[in-house]
N, C-alpha and C positions, 0 to 999 in steps of 0.2 A: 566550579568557576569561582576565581576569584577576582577582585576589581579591585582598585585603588583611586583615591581623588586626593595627591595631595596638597594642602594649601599653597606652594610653592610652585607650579608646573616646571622650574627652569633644568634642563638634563641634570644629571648630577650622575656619583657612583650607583651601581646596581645595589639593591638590598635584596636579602633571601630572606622569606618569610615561609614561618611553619605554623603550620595549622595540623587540627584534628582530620584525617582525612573520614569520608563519607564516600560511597557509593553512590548514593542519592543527588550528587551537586547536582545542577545543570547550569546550559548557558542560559540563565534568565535575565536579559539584559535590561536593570533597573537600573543602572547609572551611566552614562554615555560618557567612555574615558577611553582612552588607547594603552592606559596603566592597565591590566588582566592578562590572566591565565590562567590553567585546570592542574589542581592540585595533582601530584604522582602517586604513584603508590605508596607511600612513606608521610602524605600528608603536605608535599613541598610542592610551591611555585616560588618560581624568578623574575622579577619584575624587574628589565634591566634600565637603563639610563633615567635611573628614578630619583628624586629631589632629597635631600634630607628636611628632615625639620616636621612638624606635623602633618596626618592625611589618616584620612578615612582607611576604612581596610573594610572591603563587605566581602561576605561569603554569602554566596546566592543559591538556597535551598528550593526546593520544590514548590514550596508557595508561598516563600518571604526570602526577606534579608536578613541576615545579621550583621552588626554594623559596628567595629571596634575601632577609638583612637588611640592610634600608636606616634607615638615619637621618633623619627627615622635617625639614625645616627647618621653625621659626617666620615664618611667613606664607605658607606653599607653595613649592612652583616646580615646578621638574621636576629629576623623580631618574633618572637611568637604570639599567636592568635586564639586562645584558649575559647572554646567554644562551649557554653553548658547542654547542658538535656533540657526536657521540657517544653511542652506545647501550651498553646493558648487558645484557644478558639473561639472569636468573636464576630459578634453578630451586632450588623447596624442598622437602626430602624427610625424613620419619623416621629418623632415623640408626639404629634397631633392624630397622625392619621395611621399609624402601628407598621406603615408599608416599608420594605426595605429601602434602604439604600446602599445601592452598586458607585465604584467610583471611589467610595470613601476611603482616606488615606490614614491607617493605624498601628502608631507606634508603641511598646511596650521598653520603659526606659529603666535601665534595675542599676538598682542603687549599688554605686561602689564601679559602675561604668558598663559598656555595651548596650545594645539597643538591639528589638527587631522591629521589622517596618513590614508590612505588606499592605495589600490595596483591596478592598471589596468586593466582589466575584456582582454575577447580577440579584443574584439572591441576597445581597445584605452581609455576606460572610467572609470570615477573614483567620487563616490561622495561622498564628505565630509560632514560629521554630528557633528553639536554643533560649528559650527565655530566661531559663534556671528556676529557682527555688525563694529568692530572695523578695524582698521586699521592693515594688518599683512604681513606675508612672504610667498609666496608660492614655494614649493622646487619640483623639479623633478628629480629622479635620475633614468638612467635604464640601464641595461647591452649591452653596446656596444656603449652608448653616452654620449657624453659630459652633465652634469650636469647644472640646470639651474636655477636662482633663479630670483625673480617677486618680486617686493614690490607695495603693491597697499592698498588705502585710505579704503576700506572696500572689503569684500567679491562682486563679480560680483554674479549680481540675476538671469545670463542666462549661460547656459554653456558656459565654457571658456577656448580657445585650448592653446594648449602650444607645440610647436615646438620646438623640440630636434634634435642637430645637432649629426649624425657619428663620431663616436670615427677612426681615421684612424686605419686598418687592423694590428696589429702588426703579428700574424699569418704569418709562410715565408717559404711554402714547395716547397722542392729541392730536385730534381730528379736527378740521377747522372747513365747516362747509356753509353756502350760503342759506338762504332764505326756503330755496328752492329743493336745498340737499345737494347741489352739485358741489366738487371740492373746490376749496380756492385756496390755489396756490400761489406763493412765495410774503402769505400773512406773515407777520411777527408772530411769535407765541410768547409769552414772560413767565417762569412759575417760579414763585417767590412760597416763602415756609415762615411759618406765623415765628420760630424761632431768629430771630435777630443774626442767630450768628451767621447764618447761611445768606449768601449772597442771592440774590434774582440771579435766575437763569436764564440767557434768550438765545432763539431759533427761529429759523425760515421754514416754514411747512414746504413741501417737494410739490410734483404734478398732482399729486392724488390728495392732498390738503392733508397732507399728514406730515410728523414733526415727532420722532423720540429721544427723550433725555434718557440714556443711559445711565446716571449718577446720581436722582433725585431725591432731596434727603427723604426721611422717614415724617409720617405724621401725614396729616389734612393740608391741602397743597390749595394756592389761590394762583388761578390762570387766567392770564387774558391775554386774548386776540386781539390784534389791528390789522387794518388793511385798507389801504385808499379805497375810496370810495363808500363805506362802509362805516358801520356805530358800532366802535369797540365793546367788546364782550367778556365776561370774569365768572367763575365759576369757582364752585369750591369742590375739591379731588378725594377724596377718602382713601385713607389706607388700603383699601381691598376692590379698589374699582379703578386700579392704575392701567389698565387697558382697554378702560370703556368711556376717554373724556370724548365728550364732542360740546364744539363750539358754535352756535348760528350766528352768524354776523349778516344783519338785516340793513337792507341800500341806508346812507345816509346822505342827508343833504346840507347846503352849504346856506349861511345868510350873509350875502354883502350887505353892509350897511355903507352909504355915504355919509361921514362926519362933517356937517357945516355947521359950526358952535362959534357963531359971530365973539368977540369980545374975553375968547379962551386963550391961554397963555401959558404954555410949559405943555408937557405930554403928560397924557392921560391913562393909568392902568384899564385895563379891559378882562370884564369876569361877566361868565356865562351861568345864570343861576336856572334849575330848573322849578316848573310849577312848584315843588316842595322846597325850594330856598334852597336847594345843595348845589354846590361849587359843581361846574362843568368842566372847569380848564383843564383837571389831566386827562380829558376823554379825547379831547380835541389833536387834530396834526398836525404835523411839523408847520405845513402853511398856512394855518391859522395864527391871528395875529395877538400877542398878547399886550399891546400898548401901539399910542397912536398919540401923532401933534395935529390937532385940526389944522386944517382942513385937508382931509384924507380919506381914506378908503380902508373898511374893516374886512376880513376874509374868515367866517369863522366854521368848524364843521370837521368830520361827519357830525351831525345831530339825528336822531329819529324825529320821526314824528311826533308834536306835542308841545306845549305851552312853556316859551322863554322868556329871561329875562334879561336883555342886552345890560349890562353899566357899566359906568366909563369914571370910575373917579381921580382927583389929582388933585392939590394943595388946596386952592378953593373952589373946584368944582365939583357935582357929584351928580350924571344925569344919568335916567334908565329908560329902558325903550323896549313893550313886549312885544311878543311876537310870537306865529302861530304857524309854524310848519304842519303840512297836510301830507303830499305827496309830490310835493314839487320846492325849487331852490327859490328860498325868498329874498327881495331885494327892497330893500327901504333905505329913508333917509334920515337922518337924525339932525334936527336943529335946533 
């Protein structure tokens, strides 16, 4: 069997290509084209209303391809496809854990032009046919590792392993349930990477309180949860436990304050400090207020439970007012 892909698809004159024939072809259908056909006795196929200008040329052996680029002339003819001798036999393994890898995609590229390609059997193995003799490339690519490339003086005459290192997990599933353990869905989730370049990422966890980022860079991950009604939550993610986040978001509650500040003038910033003096404001949502003109009404929350510190400052004012959430929404006045 032969196949063609050439860069050009538009019809053109036919070209006749000659190759080595082989008993052994088969249809092994590695390129999906409407260019092919099975070599004759004599080594020939006709590829007709075929493009000129560059294209692949694969001849598809028992357990690979060979892969030639030919130059097609302006009105056809015939090209020939000189194929070498020579096997390769490689074997693909987890560099961590010694176990095969099936899947993996392995080309052997020989200097001076041509290539074969085959694919990894479930056992890890792969053998190349028509490599030659020469000096070339060997390439290993598979789904979920790093990529590997080999330069070596001729083909090895005995099986030859190739260790492929783990691509790290970008994969980042977050669980987001409450107090209780029941899920709570349609949280925000945010996962930000201590590296600057990386943007935050955000999501709405589903019915089941869950939420996966498929693209999450690499490295130690900082996540946090929100959700009405509720005291936002942050954790930190480690490299090897990207499918074990879980987030508790515990009831929060809200403190109205009434602002009556006789004798005040201009609006006033508004910053929530906890007992330990640390800023509250990005904890807080959307309906909480972050400035106010007396005489008015403050909305601030979720909070947990525990020892606050309301203040309100502005050009020349600066007043504070604590306060001490239990288990229920507290309501005070400020004058």
């Amino acid at each position: 069997m032969v196949s063609a892909r050439p860069d050009n698809p538009a019809p053109a004159s036919p070209v006749l290509l000659i190759g080595r024939g082989a008993p052994s072809l088969i249809a092994l259908s590695l390129i999906t084209t409407n260019c092919r056909g099975t070599t004759d006795a004599e080594g020939r196929v006709t590829l007709t209303t075929f493009p000129p200008g560059p294209s692949d040329i694969a001849v598809h052996f028992a357990n690979s391809l060979y892969v030639r680029r030919v130059d097609v002339p302006i009105g056809g003819g015939e090209v020939a496809v000189s194929i070498p001798d020579g096997l390769l036999p490689v074997r693909v393994v987890n560099a961590a854990t010694r176990e095969p890898v099936p899947r993996a995609f392995v080309t052997w590229t020989i200097e001076g032009g041509g290539r074969s390609e085959a694919t990894t059997t479930v056992i890890g193995e792969a053998l190349l046919e028509g490599v030659g003799t020469r000096p070339g490339i060997l390439t290993v690519t598979a789904p979920g590792f790093q990529a590997t490339e080999e330069r070596l003086p001729e083909p090895p005459g005995i099986l030859h392993d190739v260790a492929v290192v783990h691509l790290p997990d970008t994969r980042l599933a977050v669980r987001v349930v409450t107090a209780s353990g029941a899920p709570l869905p349609d949280a925000v989730v945010e996962v930000a990477s201590a590296n600057p370049l990386w943007a935050p990422q955000l999501a709405v966890t589903d019915a089941k309180g869950v939420v996966t980022f498929s693209d999450a860079p690499a490295g130690t991950l900082r996540v946090t949860a929100i959700a009405n009604g509720h005291v936002a939550s942050r954790i930190g993610v480690p490299q090897d436990n990207r499918a074990g986040a879980v987030l508790t978001l515990s009831p929060g509650y809200r403190v109205v304050i009434s602002v009556e500040l006789p004798g005040t003038s201009g609006p006033l910033l508004v910053r929530v400090l906890n007992d330990a003096g640390q800023t509250m404001n990005t904890w807080l949502d959307g309906a909480s207020d972050r400035g106010i003109e007396p005489p008015g009404r403050l909305s601030l929350g979720p909070l947990a439970p525990g020892d606050y510190v309301i203040e309100l400052h502005g050009a020349r004012e600066r007043r504070q007012e604590r306060i001490k959430i239990v288990d229920r929404d507290i309501v005070a006045t400020l004058r």
